[in-house]
C-alpha positions as CSV (number, residue, x, y, z in Angstrom):
1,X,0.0,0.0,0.0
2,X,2.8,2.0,0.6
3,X,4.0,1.8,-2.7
4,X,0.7,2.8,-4.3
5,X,0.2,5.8,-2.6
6,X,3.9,6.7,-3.6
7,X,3.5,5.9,-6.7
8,X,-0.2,7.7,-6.8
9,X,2.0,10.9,-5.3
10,X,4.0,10.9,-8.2
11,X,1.7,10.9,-10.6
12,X,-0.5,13.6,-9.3
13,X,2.7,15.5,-8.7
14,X,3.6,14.8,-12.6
15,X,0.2,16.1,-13.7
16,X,0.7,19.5,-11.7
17,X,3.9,20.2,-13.7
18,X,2.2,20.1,-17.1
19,X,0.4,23.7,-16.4
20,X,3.7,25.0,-15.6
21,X,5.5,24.0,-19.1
22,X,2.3,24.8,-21.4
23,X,3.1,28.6,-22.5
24,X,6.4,27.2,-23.5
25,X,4.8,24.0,-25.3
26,X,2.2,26.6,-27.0
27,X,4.7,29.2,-28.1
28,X,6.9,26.7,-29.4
29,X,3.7,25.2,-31.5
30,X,2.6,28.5,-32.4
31,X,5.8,29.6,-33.8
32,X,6.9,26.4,-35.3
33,X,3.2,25.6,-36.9
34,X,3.5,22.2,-35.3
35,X,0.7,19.9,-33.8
36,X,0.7,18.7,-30.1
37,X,1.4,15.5,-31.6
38,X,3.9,15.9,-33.7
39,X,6.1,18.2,-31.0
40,X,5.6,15.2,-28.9
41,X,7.2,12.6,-31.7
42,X,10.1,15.2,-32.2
43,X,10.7,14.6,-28.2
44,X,10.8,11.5,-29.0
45,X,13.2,11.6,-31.1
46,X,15.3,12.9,-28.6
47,X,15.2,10.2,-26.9
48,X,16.1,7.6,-30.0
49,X,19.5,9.9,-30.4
50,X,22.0,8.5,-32.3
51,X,19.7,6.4,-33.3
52,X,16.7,7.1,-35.5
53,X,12.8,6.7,-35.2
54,X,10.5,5.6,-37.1
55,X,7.1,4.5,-36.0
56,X,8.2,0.6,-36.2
57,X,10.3,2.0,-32.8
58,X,7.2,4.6,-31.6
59,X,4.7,1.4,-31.8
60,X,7.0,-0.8,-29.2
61,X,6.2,1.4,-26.2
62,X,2.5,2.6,-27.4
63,X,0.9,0.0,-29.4
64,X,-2.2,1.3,-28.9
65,X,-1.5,3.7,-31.3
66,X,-2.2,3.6,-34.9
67,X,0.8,3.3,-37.0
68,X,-0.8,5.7,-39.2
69,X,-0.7,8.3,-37.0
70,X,3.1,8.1,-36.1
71,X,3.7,8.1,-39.6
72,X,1.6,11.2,-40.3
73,X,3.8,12.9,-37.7
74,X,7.1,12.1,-38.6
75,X,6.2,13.4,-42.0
76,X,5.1,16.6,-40.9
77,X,8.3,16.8,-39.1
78,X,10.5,16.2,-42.4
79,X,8.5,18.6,-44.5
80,X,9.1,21.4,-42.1
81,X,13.3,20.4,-42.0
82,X,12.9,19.0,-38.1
83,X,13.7,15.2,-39.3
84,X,15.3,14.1,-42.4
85,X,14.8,10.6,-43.6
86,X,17.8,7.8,-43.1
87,X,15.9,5.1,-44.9
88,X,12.8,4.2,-45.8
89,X,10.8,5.3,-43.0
90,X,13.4,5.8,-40.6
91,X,14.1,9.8,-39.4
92,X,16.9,11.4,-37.8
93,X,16.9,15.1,-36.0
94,X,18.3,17.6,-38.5
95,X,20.7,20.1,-37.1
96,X,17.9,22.3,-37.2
97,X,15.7,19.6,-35.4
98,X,17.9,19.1,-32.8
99,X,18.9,22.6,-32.1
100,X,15.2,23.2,-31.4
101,X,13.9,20.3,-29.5
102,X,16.9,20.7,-27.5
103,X,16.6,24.7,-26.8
104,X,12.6,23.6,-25.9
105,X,13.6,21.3,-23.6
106,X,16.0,23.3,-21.8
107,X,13.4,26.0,-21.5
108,X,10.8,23.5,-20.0
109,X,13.2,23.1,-17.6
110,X,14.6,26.3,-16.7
111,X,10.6,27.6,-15.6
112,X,10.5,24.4,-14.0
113,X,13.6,25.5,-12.0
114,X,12.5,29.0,-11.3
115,X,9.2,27.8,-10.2
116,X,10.0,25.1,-7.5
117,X,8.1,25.8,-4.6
118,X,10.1,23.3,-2.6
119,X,13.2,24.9,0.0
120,X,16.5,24.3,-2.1
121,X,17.7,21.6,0.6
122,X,14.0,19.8,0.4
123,X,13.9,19.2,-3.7
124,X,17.5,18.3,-3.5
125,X,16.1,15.5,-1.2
126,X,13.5,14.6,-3.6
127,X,15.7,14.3,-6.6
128,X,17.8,12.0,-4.6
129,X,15.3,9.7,-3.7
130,X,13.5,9.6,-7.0
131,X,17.4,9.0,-8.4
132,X,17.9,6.2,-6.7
133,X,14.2,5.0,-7.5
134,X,15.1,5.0,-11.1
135,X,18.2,3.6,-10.9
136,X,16.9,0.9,-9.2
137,X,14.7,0.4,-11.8
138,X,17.2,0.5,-14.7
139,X,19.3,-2.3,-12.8
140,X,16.3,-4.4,-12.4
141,X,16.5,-7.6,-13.4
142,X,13.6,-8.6,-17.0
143,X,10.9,-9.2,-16.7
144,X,9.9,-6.7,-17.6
145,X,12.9,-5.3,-19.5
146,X,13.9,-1.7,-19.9
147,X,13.5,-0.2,-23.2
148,X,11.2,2.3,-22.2
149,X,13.2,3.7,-19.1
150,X,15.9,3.9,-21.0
151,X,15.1,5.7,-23.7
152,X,13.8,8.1,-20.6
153,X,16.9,7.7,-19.0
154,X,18.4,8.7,-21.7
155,X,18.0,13.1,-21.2
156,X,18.3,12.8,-17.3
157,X,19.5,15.8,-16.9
158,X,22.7,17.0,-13.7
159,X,21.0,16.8,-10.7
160,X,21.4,20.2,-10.0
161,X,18.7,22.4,-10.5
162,X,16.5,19.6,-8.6
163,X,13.1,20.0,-9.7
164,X,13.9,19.1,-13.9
165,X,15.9,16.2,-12.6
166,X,12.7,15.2,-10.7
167,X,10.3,15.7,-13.7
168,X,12.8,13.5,-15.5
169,X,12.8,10.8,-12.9
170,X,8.9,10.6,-13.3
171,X,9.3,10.4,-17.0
172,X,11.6,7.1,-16.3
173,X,9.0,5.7,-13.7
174,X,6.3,6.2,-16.0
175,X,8.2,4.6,-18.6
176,X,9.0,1.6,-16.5
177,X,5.5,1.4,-16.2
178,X,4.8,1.2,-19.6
179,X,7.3,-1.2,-19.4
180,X,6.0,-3.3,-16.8
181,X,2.9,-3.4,-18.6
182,X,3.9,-4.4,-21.7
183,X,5.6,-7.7,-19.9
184,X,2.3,-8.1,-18.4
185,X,-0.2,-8.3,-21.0
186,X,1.9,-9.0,-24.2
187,X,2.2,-13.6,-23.1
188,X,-1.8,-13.5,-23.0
189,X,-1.7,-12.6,-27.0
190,X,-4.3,-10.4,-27.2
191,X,-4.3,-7.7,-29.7
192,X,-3.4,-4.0,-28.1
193,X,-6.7,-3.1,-29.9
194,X,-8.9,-5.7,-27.6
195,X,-6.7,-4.7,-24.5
196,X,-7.2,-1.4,-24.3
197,X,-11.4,-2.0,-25.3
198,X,-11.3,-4.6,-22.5
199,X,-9.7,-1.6,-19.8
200,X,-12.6,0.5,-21.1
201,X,-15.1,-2.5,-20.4
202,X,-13.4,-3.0,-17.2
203,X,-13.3,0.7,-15.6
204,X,-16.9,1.1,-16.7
205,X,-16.0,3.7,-19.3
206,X,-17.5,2.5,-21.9
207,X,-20.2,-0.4,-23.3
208,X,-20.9,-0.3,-26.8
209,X,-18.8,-0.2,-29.8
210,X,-19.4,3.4,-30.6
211,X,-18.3,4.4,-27.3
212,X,-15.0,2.8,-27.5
213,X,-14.8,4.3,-30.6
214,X,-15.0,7.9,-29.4
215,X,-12.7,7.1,-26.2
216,X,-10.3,6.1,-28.3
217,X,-10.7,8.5,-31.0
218,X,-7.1,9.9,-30.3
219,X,-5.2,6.5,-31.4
220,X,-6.2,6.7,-34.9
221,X,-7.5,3.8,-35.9
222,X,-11.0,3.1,-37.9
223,X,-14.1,2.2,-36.1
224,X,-13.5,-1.5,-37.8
225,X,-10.3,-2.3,-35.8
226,X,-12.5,-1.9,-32.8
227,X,-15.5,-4.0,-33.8
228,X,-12.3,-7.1,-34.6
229,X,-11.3,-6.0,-31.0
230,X,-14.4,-7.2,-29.8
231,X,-14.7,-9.8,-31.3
232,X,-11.5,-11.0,-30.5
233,X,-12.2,-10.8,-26.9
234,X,-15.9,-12.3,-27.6
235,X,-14.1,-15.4,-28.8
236,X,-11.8,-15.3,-25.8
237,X,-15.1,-15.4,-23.6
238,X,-14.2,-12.3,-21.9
239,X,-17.3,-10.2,-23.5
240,X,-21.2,-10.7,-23.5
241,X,-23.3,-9.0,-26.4
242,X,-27.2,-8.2,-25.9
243,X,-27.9,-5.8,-29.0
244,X,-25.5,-3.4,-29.1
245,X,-24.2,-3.2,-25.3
246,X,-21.0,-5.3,-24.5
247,X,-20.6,-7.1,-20.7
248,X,-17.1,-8.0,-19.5
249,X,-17.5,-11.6,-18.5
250,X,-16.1,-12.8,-14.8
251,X,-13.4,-14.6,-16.7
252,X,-12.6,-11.7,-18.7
253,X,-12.6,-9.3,-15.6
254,X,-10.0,-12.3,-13.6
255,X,-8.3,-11.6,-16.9
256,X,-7.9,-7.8,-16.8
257,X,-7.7,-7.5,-12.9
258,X,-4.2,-10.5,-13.7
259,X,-2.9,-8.1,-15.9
260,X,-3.3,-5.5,-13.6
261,X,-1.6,-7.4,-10.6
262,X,1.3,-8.2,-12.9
263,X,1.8,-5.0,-14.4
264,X,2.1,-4.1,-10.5
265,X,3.9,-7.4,-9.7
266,X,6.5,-6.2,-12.0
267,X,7.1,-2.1,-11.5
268,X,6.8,-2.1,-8.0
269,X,9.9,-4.5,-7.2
270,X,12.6,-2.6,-7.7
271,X,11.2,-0.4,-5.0
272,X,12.1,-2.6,-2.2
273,X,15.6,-1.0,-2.4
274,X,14.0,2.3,-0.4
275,X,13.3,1.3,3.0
276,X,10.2,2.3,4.6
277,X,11.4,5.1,6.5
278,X,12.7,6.2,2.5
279,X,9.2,5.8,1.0
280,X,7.4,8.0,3.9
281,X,9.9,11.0,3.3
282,X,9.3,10.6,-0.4
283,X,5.7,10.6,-0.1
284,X,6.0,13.6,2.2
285,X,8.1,15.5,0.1
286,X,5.8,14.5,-3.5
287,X,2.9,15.9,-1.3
288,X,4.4,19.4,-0.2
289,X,6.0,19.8,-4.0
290,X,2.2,18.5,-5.4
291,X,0.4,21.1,-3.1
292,X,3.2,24.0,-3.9
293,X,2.8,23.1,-8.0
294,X,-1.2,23.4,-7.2
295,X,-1.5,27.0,-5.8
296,X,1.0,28.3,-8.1
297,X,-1.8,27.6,-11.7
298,X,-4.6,26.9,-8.8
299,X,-4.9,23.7,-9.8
């Protein structure tokens, strides 16, 4: 439980640096003429250096995405000189690219810095928790494997100003997240399509086809990739069908609730290394920098 509530601390401390680091995101779109999407695929990209992406490499952490849709934003990248294509569907960061995904992240982080609301010797604390956190993580033995914390991992900033390395370190635990669920549901062979329509059958969020088609609007995919989905967890047995109103079966529920438990299972043990005493001042100190980040947009 301890864990969870950590972990629940993070995120919600996560969610209140977004407001902080918008005006940036927004000028930057504004000036550049890029989407929300596609600044996020040149980020991305950031993360692939020397390497290059494509949407073969995009797919492997989200595969709930449409392929489509990475493609469509790595295109708009290389008609506007951000990316230039290697190979056949494979992109690198231009010198122009790079210069400016690396002068937006370095402003992200420098309003982060100047609007910290923790005492200088409190964030330092924090970073060096959520450091040693990650590293845990990236030291962990597979399952679940680490190619989404590493790519993270891989524009950790110094340590010093605290407050980006923390933002950083959430990006890695998220990613090991990711991680962890991948190595949770990917052995059961369902299709990432039927997954994510089962999590919506699951929380309740949804119970026809045409409302998992709107939830899910922003992954790209036609209303027909859906309708397989469900079909493909109908002959699973994990869905009922009376007209047009889907039912998660009790065997398909055992089935999402497993995945659950293992996606847990998996991310939460390299946290073991913090002791317990660790864990309480971290969730102290994600608290007071949660409730600072909240009265500073009112959030």
């Amino acid at each position: 439980m301890v864990n969870t509530r950590v972990w629940n601390l993070i995120q919600a401390a996560f969610r209140n640096i977004y407001p902080i680091c918008d005006p940036v995101i927004v000028g930057f779109e504004n000036r550049t003429g890029l989407t929300g999407a596609a600044v996020g695929v040149l980020l991305a990209a950031l993360t692939f250096e020397p390497d290059p992406i494509s949407s073969a490499r995009l797919v492997v952490r989200v595969p709930f995405t449409a392929v489509a849709r990475y493609s469509q934003s790595l295109s708009i990248l290389a008609e506007n000189g951000f990316l230039a294509e290697a190979q056949p569907g494979e992109f690198r960061l231009t010198v122009r690219g790079l210069s400016e995904v690396q002068a937006l992240v370095n402003r992200m982080r420098a309003v982060m810095a100047e609007s910290d609301p923790l005492p200088l010797t409190r964030s330092e604390r924090l970073a060096e928790l959520l450091g040693g956190l990650v590293n845990a993580c990236l030291s962990a033995p597979s399952p679940p494997g680490h190619w989404s914390i590493n790519l993270a991992h891989k524009i950790m900033p110094a340590p010093t100003p605290p407050l980006p390395y923390a933002e950083q370190a959430f990006s890695c635990l998220n990613a090991y997240r990711d991680d962890a669920h991948l190595a949770a549901w990917k052995p059961g062979g369902l299709s990432a399509a039927a997954l994510e329509s089962l999590t919506l059958l699951w929380r309740q969020e949804a119970g026809s086809l045409t409302e998992i088609v709107q939830r899910l609007s922003r992954r790209g995919h036609p209303s027909n990739i859906y309708n397989d989905a469900l079909e493909e967890l109908r002959g699973r047995g994990f869905v009922e069908v009376d007209k047009s109103a889907y039912r998660l079966t009790d065997s398909g529920a055992q089935y999402r609730e497993n995945v659950e438990s293992e996606t847990d299972r998996y991310f939460f043990k390299p946290w073991d290394r913090l002791m317990g005493h660790e864990k309480s001042e971290l969730a102290d100190l994600l608290e007071e920098l949660r409730a600072g980040l909240s009265s500073i947009h009112g959030g």
